[in-house]
C-alpha positions in Angstrom: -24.8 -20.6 -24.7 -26.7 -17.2 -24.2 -25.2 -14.5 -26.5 -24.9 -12.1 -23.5 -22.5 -14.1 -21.8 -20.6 -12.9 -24.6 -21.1 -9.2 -24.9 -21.8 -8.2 -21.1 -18.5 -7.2 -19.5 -19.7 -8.4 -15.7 -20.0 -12.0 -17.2 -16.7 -14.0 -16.3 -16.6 -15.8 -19.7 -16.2 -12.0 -21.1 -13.9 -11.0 -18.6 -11.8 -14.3 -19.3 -11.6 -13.5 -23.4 -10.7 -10.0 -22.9 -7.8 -11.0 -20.6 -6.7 -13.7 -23.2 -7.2 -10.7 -26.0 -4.8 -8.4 -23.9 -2.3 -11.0 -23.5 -1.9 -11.8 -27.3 -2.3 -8.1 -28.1 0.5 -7.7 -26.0 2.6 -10.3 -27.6 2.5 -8.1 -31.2 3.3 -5.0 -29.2 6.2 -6.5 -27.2 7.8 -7.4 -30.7 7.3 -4.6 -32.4 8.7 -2.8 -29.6 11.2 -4.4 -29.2 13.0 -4.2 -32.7 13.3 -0.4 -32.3 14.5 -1.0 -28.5 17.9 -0.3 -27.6 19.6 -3.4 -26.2 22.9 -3.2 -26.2 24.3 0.4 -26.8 27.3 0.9 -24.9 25.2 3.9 -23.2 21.8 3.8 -23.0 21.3 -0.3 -23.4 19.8 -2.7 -21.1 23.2 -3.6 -19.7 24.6 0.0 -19.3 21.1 0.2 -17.3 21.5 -2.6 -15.1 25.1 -2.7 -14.2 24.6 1.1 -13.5 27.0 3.1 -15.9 24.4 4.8 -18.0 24.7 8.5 -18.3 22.9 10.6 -16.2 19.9 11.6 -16.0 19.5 8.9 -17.7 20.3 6.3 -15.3 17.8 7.9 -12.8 15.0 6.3 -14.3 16.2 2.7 -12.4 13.0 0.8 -11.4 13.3 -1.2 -14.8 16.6 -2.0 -14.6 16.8 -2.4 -10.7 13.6 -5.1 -11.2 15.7 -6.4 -14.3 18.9 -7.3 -12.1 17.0 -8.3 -9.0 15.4 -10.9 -11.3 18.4 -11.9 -12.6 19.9 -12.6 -9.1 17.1 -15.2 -8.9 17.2 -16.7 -12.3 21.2 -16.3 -13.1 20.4 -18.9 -15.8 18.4 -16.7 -17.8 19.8 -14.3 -19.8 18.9 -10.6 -18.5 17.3 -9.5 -21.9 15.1 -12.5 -22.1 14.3 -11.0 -18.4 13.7 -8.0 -20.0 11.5 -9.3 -22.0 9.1 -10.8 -20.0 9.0 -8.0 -17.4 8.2 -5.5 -20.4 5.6 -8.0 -21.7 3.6 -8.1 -18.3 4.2 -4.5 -18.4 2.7 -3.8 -21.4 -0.4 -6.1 -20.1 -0.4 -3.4 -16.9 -0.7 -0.9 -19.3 -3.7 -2.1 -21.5 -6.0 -2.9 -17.8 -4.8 0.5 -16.5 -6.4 2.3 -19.1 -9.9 0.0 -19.0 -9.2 1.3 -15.2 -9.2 5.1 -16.4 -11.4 4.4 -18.5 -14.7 3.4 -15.9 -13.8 6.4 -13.8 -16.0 8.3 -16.2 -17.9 5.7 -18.6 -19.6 2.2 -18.2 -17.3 -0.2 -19.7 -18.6 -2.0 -23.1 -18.0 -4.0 -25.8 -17.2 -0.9 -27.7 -15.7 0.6 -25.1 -13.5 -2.3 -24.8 -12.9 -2.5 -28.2 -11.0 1.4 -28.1 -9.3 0.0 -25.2 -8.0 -2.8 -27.4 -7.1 -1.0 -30.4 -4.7 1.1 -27.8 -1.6 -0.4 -28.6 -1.9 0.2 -32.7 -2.5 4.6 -31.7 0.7 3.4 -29.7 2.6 2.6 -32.7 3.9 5.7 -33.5 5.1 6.8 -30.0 7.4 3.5 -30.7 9.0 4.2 -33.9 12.5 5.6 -32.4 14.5 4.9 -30.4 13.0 2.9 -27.4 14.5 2.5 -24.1 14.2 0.3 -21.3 12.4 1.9 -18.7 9.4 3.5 -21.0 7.4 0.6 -20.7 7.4 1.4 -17.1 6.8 5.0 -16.9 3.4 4.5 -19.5 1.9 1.8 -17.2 2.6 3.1 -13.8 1.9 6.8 -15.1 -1.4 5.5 -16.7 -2.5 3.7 -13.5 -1.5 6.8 -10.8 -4.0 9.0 -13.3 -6.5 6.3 -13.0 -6.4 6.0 -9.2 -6.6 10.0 -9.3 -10.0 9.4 -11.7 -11.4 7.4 -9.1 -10.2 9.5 -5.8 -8.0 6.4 -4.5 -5.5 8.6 -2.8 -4.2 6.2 -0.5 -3.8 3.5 -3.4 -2.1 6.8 -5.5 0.0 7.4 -2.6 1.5 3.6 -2.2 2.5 3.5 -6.1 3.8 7.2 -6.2 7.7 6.3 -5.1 7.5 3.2 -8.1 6.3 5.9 -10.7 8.9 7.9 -9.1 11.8 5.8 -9.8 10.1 4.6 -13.1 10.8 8.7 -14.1 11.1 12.0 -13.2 8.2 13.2 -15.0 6.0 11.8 -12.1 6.0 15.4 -10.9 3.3 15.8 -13.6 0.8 14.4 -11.9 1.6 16.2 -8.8 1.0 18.9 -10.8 -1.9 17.8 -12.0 -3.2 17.1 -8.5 -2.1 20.4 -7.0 -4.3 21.9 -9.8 -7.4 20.3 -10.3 -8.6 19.2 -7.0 -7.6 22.3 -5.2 -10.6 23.2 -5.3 -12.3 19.6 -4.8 -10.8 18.0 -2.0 -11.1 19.0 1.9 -8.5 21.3 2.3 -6.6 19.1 4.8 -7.0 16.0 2.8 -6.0 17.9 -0.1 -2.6 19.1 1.8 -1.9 16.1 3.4 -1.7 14.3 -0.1 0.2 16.8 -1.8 2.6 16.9 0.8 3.3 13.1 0.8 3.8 13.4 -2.9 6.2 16.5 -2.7 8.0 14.3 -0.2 8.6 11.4 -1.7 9.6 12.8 -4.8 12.7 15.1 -3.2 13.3 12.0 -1.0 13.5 10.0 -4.0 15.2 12.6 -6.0 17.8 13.1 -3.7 19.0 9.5 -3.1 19.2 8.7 -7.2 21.2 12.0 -7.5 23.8 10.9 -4.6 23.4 7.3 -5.7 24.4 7.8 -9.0 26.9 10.8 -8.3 29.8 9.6 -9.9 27.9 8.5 -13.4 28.9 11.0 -16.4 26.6 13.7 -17.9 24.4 16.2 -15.8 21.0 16.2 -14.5 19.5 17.6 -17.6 20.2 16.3 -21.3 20.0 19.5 -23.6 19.0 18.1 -26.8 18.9 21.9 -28.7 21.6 21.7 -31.1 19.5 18.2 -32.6 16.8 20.3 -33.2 18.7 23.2 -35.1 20.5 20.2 -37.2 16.9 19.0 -38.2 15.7 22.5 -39.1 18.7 22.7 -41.3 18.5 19.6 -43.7 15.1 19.5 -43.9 12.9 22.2 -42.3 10.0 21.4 -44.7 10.1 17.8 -43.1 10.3 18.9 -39.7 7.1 21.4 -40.0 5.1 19.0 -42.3 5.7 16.4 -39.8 4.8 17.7 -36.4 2.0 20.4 -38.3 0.2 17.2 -39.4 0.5 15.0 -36.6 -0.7 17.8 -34.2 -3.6 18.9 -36.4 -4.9 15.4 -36.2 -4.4 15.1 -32.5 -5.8 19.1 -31.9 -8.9 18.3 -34.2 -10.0 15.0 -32.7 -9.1 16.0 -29.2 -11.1 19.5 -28.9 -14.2 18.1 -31.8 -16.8 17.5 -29.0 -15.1 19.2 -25.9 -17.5 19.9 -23.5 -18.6 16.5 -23.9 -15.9 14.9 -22.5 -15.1 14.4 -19.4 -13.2 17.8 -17.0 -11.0 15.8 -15.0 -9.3 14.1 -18.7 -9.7 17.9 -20.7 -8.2 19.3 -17.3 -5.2 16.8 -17.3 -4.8 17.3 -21.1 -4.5 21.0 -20.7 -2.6 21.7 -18.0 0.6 18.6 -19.0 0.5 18.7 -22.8 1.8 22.1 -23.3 4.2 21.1 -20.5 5.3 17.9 -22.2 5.3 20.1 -25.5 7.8 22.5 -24.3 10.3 19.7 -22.7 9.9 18.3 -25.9 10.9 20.9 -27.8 14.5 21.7 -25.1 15.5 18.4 -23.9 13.5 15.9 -26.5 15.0 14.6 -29.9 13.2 16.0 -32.8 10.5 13.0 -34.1 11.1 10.8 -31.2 7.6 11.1 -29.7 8.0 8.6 -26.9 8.1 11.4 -24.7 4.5 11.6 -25.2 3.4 8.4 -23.2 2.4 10.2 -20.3 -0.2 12.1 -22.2 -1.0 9.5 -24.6 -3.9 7.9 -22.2 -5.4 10.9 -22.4 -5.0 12.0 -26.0 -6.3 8.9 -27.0 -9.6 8.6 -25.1 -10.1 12.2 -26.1 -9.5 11.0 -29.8 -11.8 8.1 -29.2 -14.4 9.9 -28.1 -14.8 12.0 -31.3 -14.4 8.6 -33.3 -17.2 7.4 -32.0 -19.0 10.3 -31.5 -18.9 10.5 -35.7 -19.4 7.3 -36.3 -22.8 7.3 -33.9 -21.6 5.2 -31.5 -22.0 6.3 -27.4 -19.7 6.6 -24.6 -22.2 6.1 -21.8 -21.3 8.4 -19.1 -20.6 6.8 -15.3 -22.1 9.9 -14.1 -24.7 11.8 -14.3 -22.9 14.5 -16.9 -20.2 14.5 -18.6 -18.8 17.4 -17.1 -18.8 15.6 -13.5 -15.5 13.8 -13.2 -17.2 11.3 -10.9 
């Protein structure tokens, strides 16, 4: 048996071990999520979700739960958090080959490469310490994939998955953002429009019908999470600062370390939604839950794996000619 069947990632026996790696991976990573996930809260639990009395907003974020119950329509013998379970398992699995996907927009794929890819789910770990909800899952793997498709210019592709990302979470008007901003000045004017439009669309279409949908459902269309904030700075400011001083240090030092190296379409992205994630944070998040990070987290990490690798002598072998090309 030839070693290179082992190590080239074109080879099918390779492709067939890294599958089977993701899909045990994924096992560890569905458990460990899992214990810190919210099943059965009274409010924000998997049955709140799917029987639709969760608060708003919320309750907004329903492709989860909708897929949850329709699945359960089919299977009534199962129980809906075994469902659940399963659904966020594949999920995760989603998430792990969307990111090889982002990944070979700007590098050739490896074993090293593949090995960062791999290792994903352990930078994960802290984003998953509090508090985990059902649709998450959903929103990391569908927001990782739209920025993938957007790394490789399939805007029709982009387009067809936009309404699930949508209904996955609001915060799919990032990458609409992010679109509006770094290709206006890269796409053909009309193609650029057309796609923006379509996005802008679907999201107030979408927007619209969960807010008239869901009408009746307590709390408001924004969760002020302020006064959690000024209780943290209270008992323990020291805590607080130490905690997100260190933890962005890290992040700011391994991210920028090497910057014009790295690719412009992932340092655009990273610039122009991390301070935006920042500051929701910082109103409507909870102080240490960093969950609402997944949508940068993609990002960050590549960024972060870059430099790793960069100091330890080992190459990301650009797709392109130049780094600096976004392909």
């Amino acid at each position: 048996m030839s070693a290179k069947a082992w190590t080239n990632p074109n080879s099918r026996r390779y492709q067939v071990i890294f599958v089977l790696l993701v899909c045990i991976i994924s096992i560890g990573a569905i458990y460990y999520y899992s214990t810190v996930l919210q099943w059965y809260d009274p409010l924000f639990g998997i049955y709140a979700h799917i029987n639709g009395i969760a608060p708003k907003p919320y309750i907004f974020r329903v492709l989860i739960p909708l897929s949850v119950r329709i699945l359960f329509s089919i299977f009534p013998s199962f129980d809906p958090k075994l469902i659940a379970s399963v659904l966020l398992y594949f999920l995760f699995i989603g998430y792990i080959l969307s990111i090889r996907y982002l990944v070979k927009a700007f590098w050739k794929v490896s074993v090293t490469i593949d090995f960062a890819v791999l290792l994903s789910p352990i930078a994960l770990a802290p984003l998953m310490m509090v508090a985990n909800h059902i649709y998450d899952l959903g929103i990391l793997f569908l927001f990782t994939l739209g920025l993938a498709l957007l790394g490789h210019r399939r805007f029709p592709w982009f387009i067809l998955i936009f309404p699930f990302i949508c209904l996955a979470k609001e915060t799919a008007v990032l990458l609409t953002i992010f679109y509006a901003i770094f290709y206006f000045r890269r796409l053909y004017r009309p193609t650029y429009l057309v796609f923006l439009s379509l996005q802008i669309a679907l999201f107030t279409l979408i927007r619209i019908g969960l807010t008239i949908a869901f009408r009746d459902n307590p709390g408001g269309n924004i969760d002020y999470h302020v006064s959690e904030w000024l209780l943290a700075l209270s008992i323990s400011p020291t805590l607080l600062f130490s905690f997100y001083g260190i933890f962005g240090a890290v992040i700011a030092i391994l991210v920028i370390s090497y910057w014009k190296d790295k690719p412009v379409f992932l340092r655009y992205f990273i610039g122009i939604i991390l301070p935006i994630l920042i500051l929701l944070h910082t109103i409507f998040g909870i102080p240490y839950e960093l969950r609402v990070f997944y949508e940068a987290f993609p990002v960050l990490y590549l960024l972060s794996m870059f430099t790793i690798y960069k100091l330890l002598r080992i190459g990301f072998v650009n797709r392109a000619a130049s780094a600096n090309s976004f392909v």
